[in-house]
Each structure stands twice: as C-alpha cells, then as structure tokens.
C-alpha positions, 0 to 999 in steps of 0.5 A, a space after each residue: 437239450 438234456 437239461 430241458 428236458 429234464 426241467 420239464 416235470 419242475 417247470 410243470 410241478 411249479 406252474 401248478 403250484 403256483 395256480 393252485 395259491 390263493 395269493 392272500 396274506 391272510 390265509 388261516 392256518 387252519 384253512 391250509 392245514 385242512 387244505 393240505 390234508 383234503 390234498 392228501 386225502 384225495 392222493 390216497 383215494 386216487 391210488 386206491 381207485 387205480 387199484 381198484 381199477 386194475 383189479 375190477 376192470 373198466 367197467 369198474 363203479 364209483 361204488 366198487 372203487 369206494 368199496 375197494 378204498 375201504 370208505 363209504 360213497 358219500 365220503 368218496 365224494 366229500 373229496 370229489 364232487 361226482 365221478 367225472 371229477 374222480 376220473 379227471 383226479 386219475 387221468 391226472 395221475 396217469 399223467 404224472 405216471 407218463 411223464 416220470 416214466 418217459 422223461 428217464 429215456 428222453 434225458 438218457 445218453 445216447 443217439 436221439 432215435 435211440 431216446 425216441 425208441 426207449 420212450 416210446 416203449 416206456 409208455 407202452 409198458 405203463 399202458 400194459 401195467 394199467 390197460 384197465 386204468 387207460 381203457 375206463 379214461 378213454 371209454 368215458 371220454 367217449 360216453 354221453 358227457 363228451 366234455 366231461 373228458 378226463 383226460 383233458 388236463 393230462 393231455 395238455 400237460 404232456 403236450 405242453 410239456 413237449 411244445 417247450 421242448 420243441 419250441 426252445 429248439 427251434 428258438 436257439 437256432 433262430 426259427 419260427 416255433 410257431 408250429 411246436 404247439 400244434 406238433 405236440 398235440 398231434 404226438 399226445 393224439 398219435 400216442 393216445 389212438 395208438 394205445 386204444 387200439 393196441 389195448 382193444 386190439 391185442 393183435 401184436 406185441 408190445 415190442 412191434 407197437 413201440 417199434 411202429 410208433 416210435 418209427 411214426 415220431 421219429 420221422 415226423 421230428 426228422 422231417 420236421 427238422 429237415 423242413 427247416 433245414 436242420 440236420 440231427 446228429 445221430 450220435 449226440 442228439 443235438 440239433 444243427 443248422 445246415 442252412 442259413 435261417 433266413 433261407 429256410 423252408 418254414 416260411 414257405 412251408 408255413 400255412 399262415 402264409 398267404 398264397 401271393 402276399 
C-alpha cells in the first residue's frame, strides 16, 4: 500500500511527461532550448501569481499579477494566452502543492485512520497557507466561463491519483475495481466543497474541519471495504479478505446490476 502510494507523484510526473513529447527525431535544438526556457519562464510566473494572489486577495487582476511580477501585461501573455490560462497554470500549481503535502501522511507509519486523519489536516493547512489563491479558482470556476474551470486538470490528477491507489487494492484482493474512479472523484468533490466553505464561512477551526472531513472519508473507505468484505487492519493499514471473492456484496451492491438479469 506504501510504495503505491509513494509512486503516485512518479507515475503522474511521467505520464505527463510523456504527453508533453512531441515523438520526432528530428526536433531542433533550438526549438527545445526555448521550449524549456518558455517552460521555465511560466513556473516563475505562476509563482510570482501565487504571490501576488495571497498578498492582493481573490479579486486579484491579470494586471496586479503582472505588476506584482515585475513584467509588463502583454508579456504575461507571451507565455499564456489569456487569463483563464494563467489560472489553469495556478490551479496546476495548487495541485502539485496538494499532492506533495498529502502524500507525506499517506505514506507515514502508523494506522490508516491515523494516515486519513494527517492528510486530511495536511490539506487543510495548505488551504489556510493560501485562502486567496483557493478562493480566486473557485470563484472563477463558478463565473460566467462555466467551462473555463481551472481547476480541471488539478482535480483530475488528484483524482486520478487516488483511483490508482484504490483500484490497485481491490485488484490484489480478486475484486471488481470498477468503482475506484467515480470514488476518487467524489473525495476530490467532498474536499473541494468542504474547503469553499470553510474558507468563506470561518465558523470553526482548522482542527474540527479536519476532524469532521477525515471522519466523513474514513467511514466512507470502511464501508466501502466493508461492502466487499474486506476488513482494514487498524494498526498496519493493510487491506484483508474476511470473504471469499466470489461470495462478496460488490456483485449485488453494484448499480450496473440489471434487477432480474
């Protein structure tokens, strides 16, 4: 369980790595010479626009940020083409940022609730470290570009992420892993609307957030687990069969299951 979840970050690192290549022999020099400095460009700019943000507020404008990046606008858009794209470069950020600060906890010794609990509060911190920076992404989200979200490819990645985690479970233990996708979703979706509102609300601490939304994923994964007669062991974390695979309730439980087939 450990070492998947430690590949996590690799296996994503490398997968969009290798979406990024073009796949030619014949690529010239020069043309990945600038590729890797325009690369490089735009990670300085999107640090700069994170700074920016926490210091200006979500309401923060494409020509605070440039301002606040010492560069002038129509440069900021020499390296993105408008400010949905600027975004999207941030919610990435905001990604990676989630993804290095909950992996530490998953991978952690100790029981799992205890690993649940850490990186549940490990992503509330990062949200506290940057409210402005969550709230500007999910404020545009919402505004009249409903498809410009840039949040999208974040959200996926995390997502994606966990469902590896969750399906490569279930695979060593013989059952279906049909359900890991939609699951690691619905997680992404719970942590999101939980910390829009804990950030807009601010009606309780930090601590009692983290207590209440890891209690909410704890409870779904046992009984999930518990659904599919597996049982967690509480002490290592590890997943165990308490039933036989082909006696689980995932067959009748599942709602691709036709009533009367």
């Amino acid at each position: 369980m450990e070492r998947r979840v430690k590949g996590i970050r690799d296996t994503l690192a490398k997968a969009a790595a290798a979406a990024g290549r073009d796949g030619g022999s014949d690529q010239d020099g020069r043309s990945t010479r600038w590729s890797a400095h325009r690369e490089a460009r735009r990670a300085e700019l999107v640090e700069a626009a994170v700074a920016a943000i926490d210091r200006l507020g979500p309401q923060a404008s494409v020509e605070e940020i440039a301002r606040a990046a010492d560069v002038s606008k129509p440069v900021l858009y020499r390296y993105f083409s408008d400010k949905a794209d600027l975004l999207a470069a941030v919610g990435a950020y905001g990604a990676d940022l989630v993804m290095a600060a909950m992996a530490p906890a998953l991978v952690a010794d100790g029981a799992l609730r205890e690993r649940v609990d850490a990186a549940c509060d490990a992503y509330l911190a990062l949200l506290e470290e940057h409210p402005n920076v969550f709230l500007l992404l999910v404020r545009h989200r919402a505004g009249d570009d409903a498809t410009a979200d840039p949040l999208a490819d974040g959200k996926a990645a995390i997502a994606a992420a966990i469902a590896v985690v969750m399906s490569d479970a279930l695979r060593d233990l013989g059952l279906d892993t049909g359900g890991a996708e939609p699951w690691a979703h619905g997680l992404v979706g719970l942590g999101l609307a939980t910390g829009e509102w804990w950030l807009t609300r601010r009606t309780m601490s930090r601590a009692s957030v983290s207590a209440y939304l890891s209690s909410f994923v704890w409870h779904a994964v046992e009984g999930i687990s518990e659904s599919y007669g597996v049982a967690i062991d509480d002490t290592s974390g590890e997943l165990r069969l308490v039933r036989p695979a082909g006696e689980d309730k995932s067959d009748e439980a599942s709602p691709s299951t036709e009533a009367g087939a």
